[in-house]
C-alpha beads as a LAMMPS data file, in Angstrom:
LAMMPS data file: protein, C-alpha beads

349 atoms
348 bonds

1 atom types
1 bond types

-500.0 500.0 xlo xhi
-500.0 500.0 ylo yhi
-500.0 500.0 zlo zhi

Masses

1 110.0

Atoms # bond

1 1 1 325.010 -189.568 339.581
2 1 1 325.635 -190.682 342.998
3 1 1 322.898 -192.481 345.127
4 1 1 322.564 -194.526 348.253
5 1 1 321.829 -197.532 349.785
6 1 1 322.829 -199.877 347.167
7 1 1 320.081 -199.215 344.800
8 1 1 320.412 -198.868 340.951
9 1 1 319.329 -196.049 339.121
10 1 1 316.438 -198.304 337.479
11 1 1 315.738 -199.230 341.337
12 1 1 315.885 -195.540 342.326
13 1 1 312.662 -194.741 339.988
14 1 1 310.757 -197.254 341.290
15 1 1 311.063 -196.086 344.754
16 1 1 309.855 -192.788 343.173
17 1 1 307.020 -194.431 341.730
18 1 1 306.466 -195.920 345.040
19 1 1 306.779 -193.035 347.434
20 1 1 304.544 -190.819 344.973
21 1 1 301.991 -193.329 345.153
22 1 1 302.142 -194.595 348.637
23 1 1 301.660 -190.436 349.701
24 1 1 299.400 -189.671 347.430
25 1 1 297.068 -192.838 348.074
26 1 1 297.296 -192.195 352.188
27 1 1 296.471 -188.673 351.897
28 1 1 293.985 -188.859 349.729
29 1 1 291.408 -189.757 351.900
30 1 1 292.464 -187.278 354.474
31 1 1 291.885 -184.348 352.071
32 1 1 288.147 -186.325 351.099
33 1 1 287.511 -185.698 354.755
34 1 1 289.054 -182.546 355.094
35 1 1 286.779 -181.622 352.043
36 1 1 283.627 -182.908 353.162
37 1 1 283.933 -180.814 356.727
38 1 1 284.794 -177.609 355.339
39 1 1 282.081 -178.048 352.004
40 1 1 284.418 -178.325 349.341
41 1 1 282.101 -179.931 346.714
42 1 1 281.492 -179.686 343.505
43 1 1 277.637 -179.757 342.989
44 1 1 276.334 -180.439 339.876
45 1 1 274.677 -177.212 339.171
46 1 1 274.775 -176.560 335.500
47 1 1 273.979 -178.691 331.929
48 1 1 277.593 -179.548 331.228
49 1 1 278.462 -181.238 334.211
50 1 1 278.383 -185.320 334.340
51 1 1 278.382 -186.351 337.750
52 1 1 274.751 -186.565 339.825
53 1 1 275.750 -186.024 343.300
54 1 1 277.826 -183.140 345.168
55 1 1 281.140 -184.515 345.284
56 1 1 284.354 -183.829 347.139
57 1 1 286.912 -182.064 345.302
58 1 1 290.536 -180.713 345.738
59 1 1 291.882 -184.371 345.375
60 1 1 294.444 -182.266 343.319
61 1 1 296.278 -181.480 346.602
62 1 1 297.136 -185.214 347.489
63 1 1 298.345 -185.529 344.015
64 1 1 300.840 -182.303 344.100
65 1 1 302.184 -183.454 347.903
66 1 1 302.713 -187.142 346.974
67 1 1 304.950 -185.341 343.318
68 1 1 306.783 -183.502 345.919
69 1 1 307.845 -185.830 348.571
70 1 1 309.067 -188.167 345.737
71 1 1 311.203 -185.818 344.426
72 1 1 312.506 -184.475 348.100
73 1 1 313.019 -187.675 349.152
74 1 1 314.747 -188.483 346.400
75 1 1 317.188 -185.477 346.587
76 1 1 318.505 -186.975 349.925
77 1 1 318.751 -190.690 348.536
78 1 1 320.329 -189.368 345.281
79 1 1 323.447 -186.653 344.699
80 1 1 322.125 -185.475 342.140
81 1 1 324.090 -183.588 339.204
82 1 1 323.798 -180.046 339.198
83 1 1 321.895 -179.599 335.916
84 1 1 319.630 -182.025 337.193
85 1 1 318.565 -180.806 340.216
86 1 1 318.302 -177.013 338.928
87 1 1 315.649 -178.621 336.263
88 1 1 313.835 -180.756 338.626
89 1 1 313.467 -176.925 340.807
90 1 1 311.887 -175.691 338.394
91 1 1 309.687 -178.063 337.837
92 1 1 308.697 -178.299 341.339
93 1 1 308.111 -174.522 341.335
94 1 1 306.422 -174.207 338.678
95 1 1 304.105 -177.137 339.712
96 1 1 303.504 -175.438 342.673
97 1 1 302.223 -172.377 340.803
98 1 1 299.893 -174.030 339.193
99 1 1 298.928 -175.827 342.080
100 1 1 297.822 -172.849 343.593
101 1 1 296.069 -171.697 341.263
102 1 1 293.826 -174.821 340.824
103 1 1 293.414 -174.739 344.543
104 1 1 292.085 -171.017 344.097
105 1 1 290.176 -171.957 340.836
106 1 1 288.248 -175.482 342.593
107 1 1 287.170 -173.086 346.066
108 1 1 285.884 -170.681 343.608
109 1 1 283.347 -172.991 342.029
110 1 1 281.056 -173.612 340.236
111 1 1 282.099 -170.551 337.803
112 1 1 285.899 -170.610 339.019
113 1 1 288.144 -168.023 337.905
114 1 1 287.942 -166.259 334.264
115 1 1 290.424 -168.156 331.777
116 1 1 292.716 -164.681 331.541
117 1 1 293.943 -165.230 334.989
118 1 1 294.299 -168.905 334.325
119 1 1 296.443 -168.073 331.267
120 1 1 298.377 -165.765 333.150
121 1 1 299.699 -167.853 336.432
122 1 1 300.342 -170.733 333.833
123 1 1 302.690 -168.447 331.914
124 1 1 304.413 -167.482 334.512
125 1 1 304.989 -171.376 335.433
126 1 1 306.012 -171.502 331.731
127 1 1 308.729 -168.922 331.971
128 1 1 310.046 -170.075 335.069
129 1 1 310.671 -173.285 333.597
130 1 1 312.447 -171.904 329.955
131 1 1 314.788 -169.677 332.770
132 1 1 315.901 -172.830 334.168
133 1 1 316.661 -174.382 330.577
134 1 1 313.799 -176.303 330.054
135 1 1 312.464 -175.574 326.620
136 1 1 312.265 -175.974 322.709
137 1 1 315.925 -176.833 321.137
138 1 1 315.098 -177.996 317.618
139 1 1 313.905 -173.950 316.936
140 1 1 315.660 -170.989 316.184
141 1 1 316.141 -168.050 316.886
142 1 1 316.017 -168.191 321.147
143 1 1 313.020 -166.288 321.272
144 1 1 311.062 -168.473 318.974
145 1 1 311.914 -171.171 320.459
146 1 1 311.167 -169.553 324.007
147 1 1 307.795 -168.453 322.332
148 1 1 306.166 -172.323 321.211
149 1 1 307.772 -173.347 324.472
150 1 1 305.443 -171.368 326.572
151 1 1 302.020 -172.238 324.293
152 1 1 303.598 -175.778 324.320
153 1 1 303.492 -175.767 328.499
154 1 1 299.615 -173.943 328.755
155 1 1 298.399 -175.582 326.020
156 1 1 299.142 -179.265 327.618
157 1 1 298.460 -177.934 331.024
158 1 1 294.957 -177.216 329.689
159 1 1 294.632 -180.379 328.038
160 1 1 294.719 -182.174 331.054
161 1 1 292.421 -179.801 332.709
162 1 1 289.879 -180.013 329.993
163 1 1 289.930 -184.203 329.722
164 1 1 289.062 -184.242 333.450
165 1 1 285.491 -184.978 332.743
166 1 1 285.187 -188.766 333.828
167 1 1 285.974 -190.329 336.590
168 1 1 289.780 -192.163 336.025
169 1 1 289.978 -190.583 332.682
170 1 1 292.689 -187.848 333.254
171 1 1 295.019 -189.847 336.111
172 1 1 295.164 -192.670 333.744
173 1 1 296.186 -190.554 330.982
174 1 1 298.642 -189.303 333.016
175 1 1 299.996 -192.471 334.480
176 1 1 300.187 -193.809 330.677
177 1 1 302.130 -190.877 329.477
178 1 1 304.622 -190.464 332.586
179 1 1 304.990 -194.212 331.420
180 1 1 305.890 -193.559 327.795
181 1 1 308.257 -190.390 328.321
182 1 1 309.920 -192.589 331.525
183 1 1 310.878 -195.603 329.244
184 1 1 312.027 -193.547 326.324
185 1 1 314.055 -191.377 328.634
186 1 1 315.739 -194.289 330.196
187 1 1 318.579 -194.926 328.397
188 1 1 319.435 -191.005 327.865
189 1 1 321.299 -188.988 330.288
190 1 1 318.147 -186.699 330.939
191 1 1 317.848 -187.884 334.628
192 1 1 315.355 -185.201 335.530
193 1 1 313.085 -186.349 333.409
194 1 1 313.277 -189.675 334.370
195 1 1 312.987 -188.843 338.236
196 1 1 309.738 -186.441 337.356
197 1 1 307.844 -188.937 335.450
198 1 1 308.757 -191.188 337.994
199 1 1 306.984 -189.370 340.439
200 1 1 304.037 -187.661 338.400
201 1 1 303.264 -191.636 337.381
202 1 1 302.881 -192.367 341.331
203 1 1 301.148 -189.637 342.459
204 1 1 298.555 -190.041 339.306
205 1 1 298.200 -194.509 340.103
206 1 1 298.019 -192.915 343.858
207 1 1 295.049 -191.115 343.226
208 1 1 293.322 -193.177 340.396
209 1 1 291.772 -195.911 342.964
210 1 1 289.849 -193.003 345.091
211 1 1 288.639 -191.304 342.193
212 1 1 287.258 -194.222 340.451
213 1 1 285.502 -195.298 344.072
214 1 1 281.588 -195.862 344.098
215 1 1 281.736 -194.943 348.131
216 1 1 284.565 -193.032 348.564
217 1 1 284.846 -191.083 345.252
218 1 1 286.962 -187.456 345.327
219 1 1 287.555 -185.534 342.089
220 1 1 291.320 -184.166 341.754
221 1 1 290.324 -180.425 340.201
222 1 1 292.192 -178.039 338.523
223 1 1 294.469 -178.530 341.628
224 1 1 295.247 -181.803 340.265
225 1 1 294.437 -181.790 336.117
226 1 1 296.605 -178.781 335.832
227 1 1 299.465 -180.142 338.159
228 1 1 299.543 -183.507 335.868
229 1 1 299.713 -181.029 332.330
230 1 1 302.239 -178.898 333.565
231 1 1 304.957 -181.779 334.933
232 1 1 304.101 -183.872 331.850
233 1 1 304.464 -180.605 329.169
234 1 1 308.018 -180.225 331.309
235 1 1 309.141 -183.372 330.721
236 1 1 308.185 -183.512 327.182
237 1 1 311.086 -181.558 326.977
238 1 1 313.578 -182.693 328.041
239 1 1 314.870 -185.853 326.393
240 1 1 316.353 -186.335 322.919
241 1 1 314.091 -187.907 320.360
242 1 1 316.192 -187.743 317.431
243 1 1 319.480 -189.835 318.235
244 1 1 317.824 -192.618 315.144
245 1 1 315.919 -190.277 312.797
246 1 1 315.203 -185.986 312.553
247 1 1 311.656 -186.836 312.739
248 1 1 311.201 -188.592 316.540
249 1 1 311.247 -184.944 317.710
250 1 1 307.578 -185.135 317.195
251 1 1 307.629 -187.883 319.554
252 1 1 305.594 -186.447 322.423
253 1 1 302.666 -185.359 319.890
254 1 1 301.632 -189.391 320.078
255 1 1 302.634 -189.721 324.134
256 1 1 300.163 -186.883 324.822
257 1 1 297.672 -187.257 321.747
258 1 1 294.302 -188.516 323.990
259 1 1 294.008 -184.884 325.986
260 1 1 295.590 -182.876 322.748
261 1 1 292.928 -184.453 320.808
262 1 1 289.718 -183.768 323.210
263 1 1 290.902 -180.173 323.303
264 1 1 291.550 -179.657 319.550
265 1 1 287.839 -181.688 318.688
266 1 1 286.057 -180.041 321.501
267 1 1 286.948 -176.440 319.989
268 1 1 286.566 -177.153 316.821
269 1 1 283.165 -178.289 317.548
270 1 1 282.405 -175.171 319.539
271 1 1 283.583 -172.305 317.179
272 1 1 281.899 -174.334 314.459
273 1 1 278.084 -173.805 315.854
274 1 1 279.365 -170.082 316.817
275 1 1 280.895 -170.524 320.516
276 1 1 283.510 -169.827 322.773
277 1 1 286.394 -172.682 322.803
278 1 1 286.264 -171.239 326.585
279 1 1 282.701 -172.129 327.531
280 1 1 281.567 -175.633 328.536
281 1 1 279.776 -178.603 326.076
282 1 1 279.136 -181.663 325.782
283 1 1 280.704 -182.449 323.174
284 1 1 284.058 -184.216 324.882
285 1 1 285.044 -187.618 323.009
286 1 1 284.669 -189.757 325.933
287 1 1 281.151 -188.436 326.614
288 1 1 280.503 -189.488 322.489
289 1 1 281.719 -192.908 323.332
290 1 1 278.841 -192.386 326.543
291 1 1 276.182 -191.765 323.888
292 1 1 277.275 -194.665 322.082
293 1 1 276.860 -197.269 324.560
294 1 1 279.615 -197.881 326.202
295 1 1 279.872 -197.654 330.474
296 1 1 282.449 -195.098 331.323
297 1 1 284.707 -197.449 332.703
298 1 1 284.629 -199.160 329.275
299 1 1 285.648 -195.749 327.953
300 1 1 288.216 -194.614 330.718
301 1 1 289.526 -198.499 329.354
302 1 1 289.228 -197.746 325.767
303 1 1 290.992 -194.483 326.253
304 1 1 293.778 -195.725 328.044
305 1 1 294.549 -198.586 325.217
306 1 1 295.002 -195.681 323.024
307 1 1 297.054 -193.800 324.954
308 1 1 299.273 -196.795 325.618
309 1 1 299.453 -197.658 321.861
310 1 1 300.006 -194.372 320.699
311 1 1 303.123 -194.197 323.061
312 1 1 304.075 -197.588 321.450
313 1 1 303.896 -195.770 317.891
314 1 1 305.842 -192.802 319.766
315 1 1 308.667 -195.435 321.268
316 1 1 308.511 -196.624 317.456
317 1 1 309.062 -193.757 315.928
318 1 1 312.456 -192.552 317.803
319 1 1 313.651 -196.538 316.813
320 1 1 313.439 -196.968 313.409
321 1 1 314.425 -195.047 310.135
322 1 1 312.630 -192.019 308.624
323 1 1 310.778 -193.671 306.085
324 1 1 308.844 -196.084 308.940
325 1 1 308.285 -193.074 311.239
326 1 1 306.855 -190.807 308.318
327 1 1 304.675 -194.036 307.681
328 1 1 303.509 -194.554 311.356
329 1 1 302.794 -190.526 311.782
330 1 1 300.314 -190.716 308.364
331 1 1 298.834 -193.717 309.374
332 1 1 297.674 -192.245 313.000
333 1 1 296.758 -189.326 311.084
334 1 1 294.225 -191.082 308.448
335 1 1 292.974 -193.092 311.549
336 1 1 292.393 -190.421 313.674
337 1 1 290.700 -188.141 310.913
338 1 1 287.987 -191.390 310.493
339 1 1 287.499 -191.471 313.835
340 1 1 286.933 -187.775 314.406
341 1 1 284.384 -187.709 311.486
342 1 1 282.936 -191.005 312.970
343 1 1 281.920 -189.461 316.066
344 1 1 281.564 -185.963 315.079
345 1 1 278.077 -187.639 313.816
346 1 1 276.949 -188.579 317.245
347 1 1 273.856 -186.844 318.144
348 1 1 274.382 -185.086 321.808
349 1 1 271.652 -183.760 323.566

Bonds

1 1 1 2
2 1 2 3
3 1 3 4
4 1 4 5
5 1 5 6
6 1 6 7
7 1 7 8
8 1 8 9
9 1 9 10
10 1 10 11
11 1 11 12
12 1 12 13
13 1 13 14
14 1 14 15
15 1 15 16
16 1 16 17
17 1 17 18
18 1 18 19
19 1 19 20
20 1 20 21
21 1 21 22
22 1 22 23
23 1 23 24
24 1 24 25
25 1 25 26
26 1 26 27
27 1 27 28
28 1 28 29
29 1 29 30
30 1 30 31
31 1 31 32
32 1 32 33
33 1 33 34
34 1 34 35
35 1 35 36
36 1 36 37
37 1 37 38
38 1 38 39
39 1 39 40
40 1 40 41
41 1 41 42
42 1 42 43
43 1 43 44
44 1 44 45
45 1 45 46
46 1 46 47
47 1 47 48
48 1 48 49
49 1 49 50
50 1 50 51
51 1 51 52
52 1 52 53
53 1 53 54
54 1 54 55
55 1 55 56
56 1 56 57
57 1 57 58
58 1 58 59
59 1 59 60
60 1 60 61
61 1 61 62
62 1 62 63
63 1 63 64
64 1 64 65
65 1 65 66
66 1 66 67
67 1 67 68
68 1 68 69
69 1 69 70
70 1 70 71
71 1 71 72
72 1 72 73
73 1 73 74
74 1 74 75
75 1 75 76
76 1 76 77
77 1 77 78
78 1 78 79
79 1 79 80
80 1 80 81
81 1 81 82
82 1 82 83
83 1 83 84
84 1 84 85
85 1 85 86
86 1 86 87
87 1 87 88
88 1 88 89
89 1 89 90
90 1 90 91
91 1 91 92
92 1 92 93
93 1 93 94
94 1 94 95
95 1 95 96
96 1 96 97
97 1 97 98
98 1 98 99
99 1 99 100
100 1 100 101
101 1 101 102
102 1 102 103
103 1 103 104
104 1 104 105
105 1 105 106
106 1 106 107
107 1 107 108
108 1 108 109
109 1 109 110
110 1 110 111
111 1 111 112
112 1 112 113
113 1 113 114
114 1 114 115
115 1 115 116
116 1 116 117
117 1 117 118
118 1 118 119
119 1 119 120
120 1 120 121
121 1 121 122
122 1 122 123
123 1 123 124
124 1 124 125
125 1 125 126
126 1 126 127
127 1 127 128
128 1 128 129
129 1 129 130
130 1 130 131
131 1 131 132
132 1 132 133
133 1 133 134
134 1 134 135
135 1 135 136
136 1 136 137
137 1 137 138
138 1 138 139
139 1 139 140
140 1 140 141
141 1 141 142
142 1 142 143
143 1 143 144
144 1 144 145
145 1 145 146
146 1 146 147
147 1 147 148
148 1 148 149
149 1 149 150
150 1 150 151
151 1 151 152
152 1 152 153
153 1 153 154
154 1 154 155
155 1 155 156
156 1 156 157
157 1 157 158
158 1 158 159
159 1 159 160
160 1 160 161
161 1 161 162
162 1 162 163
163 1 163 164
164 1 164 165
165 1 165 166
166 1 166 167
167 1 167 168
168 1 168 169
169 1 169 170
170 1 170 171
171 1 171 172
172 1 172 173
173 1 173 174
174 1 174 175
175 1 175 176
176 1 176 177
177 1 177 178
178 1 178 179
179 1 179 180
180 1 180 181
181 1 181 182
182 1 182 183
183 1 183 184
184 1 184 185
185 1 185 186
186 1 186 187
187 1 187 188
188 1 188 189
189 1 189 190
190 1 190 191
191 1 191 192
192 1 192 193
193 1 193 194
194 1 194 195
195 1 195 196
196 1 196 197
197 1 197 198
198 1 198 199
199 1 199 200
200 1 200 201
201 1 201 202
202 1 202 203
203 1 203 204
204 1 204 205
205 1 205 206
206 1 206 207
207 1 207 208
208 1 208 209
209 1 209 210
210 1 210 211
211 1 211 212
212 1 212 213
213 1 213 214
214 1 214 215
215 1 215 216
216 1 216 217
217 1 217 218
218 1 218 219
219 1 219 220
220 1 220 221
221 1 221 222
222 1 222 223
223 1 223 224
224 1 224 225
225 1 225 226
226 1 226 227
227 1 227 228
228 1 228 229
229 1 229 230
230 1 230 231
231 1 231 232
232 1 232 233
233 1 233 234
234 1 234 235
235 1 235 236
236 1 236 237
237 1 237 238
238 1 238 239
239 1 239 240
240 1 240 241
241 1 241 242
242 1 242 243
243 1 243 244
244 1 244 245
245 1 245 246
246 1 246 247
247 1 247 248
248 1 248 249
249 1 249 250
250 1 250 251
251 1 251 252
252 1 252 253
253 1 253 254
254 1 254 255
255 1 255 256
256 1 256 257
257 1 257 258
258 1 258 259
259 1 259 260
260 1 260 261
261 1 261 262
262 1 262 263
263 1 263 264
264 1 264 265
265 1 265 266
266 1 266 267
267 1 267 268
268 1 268 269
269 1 269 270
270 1 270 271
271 1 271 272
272 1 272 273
273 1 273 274
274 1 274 275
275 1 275 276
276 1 276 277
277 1 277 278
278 1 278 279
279 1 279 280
280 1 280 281
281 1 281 282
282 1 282 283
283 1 283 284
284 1 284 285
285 1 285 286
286 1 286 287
287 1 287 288
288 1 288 289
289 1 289 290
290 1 290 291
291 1 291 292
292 1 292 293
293 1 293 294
294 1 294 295
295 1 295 296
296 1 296 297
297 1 297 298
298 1 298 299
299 1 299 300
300 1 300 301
301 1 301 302
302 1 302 303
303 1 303 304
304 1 304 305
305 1 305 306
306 1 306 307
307 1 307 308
308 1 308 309
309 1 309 310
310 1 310 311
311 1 311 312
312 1 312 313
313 1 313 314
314 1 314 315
315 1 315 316
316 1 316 317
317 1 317 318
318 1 318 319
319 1 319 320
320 1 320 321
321 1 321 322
322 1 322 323
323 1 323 324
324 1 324 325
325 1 325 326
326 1 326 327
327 1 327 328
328 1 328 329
329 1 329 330
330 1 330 331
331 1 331 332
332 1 332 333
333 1 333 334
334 1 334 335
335 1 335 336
336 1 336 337
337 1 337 338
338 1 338 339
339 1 339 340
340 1 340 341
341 1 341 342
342 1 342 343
343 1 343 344
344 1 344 345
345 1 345 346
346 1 346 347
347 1 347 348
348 1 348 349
């Protein structure tokens, strides 16, 4: 890979980082504005919702143009190899599929669209991105493997969508897990990846000070949650996990575990008292850790440590021998089980 200006390929992701974040950070507040003249709130209108005040929305669409003028700019600083630069296309497409679609789905509140349509668009994103080579390699036959790929890509698009109940809680989940699949990814020749996260890390730390403002405050949307999902589910795929041991391929399970986990528990809890997975509660983890006690900065914090930790355990896992990462995968899974029946018992009203 070619690039310019004297920079190192290590230097050449931090100026991603940087350009995500600067863009996304400077036109934030432009599309709070922009929001605010044209009524694009989201009121609070309904049982399940957490905030008290109609508040802008559509902070989604700084997020998506700060991804994208990382990765433009970084086609002109960077030559980059074909492969690469036909996978970070269809990224970039795909991402803005779903982008539109959020946009459509946050000026439709407060019911939004129904989840069919939803499903649809995001499978459509998901095929675009198997035609372009990014999917599933440790499966055969093809079509299997093209099958998981595509629940892989809406299920983690959705899990990012469905986390986004907190203020801070779904950017910094993002910003950890670009993180952990950027720093495993560094030493392979996966450069796409690396360049993605890159960006989807910056345009998530870009956003992360508006949305956690007391004066200023915007929420990102589906324009946003689903935008971070869909690049992250992408580049999930894309690096090898299994140069050390057959079982790092699982790998990504612990990088994206915090939003996998709140969408897994939060149906689960649902179709046990009889109800739709689809249809809003209360029953999120973060708003458990609420009832508890705990301020939700302490839990956007709390959540975050895990998410870091767990891609520790993930980092871990593709490093050491098969008997240590079959001992670090049933560890996290007794823990989490305890936890899940821990606050499964919290009263929520």
């Amino acid at each position: 890979m070619k690039h310019y200006g004297g920079l190192t390929t290590f230097q050449l992701y931090l100026v991603a980082v940087a350009i995500a974040a600067f863009a996304t950070a400077c036109l934030t507040p432009v599309v709070r504005l922009t929001a605010l003249r044209f009524g694009w709130l989201d009121h609070p209108t309904s049982s399940v919702k957490t905030h008290r005040v109609a508040t802008p929305v559509l902070g989604g669409i700084a997020v998506w143009l700060g991804f994208a003028a990382s990765l433009i700019a970084m086609r002109f600083l960077t030559d980059f190899p074909t492969g690469t630069l036909y996978s970070l296309r269809a990224i970039l497409a795909g991402s803005a599929l779903v982008f539109i679609l959020g946009v459509v789905d946050d000026l439709k509140k407060p019911h939004g669209l129904h989840f069919k349509p939803k499903f649809a668009v995001q499978l459509i994103a998901a095929l675009l991105l198997i035609k372009f080579g990014i999917r599933i390699r440790f499966l055969a036959p093809d079509y299997l493997a093209a099958i998981v790929t595509a629940f892989w890509v809406v299920g983690i698009t959705n899990a990012f969508n469905i986390i986004d109940i907190m203020d801070g809680l779904c950017s910094s989940q993002a910003a950890i897990a670009a993180l952990g699949f950027l720093l495993i990814a560094l030493p392979s020749e996966h450069i796409y990846v690396n360049f993605a996260s890159a960006a989807i890390l910056g345009a998530a730390l870009g956003f992360l000070p508006w949305n956690m403002s007391s004066g200023s405050k915007i929420f990102m949307g589906d324009s946003g949650s689903l935008v971070l999902g869909f690049v992250l589910s992408a580049v999930a795929l894309g690096t090898d996990y299994t140069q050390v041991n057959p079982l790092g391929v699982y790998a990504p399970l612990f990088i994206l575990l915090v939003p996998m986990y709140d969408t897994l528990f939060v149906s689960a809890l649902r179709m046990l008292r009889g109800h739709s997975p689809f249809l809003g509660s209360k029953d999120h983890f973060a708003l458990r850790l609420e009832a508890l006690g705990y301020t939700r900065n302490q839990v956007v914090a709390i959540a975050a440590f895990a998410a870091a930790v767990l891609s520790l355990c993930a980092f871990l896992i593709t490093q050491v021998s098969t008997a240590w990462a079959m001992a670090i995968y049933v560890f996290v899974t007794l823990y989490v089980g305890g936890l899940s029946w821990r606050i499964s018992r919290i009263r929520m009203t």
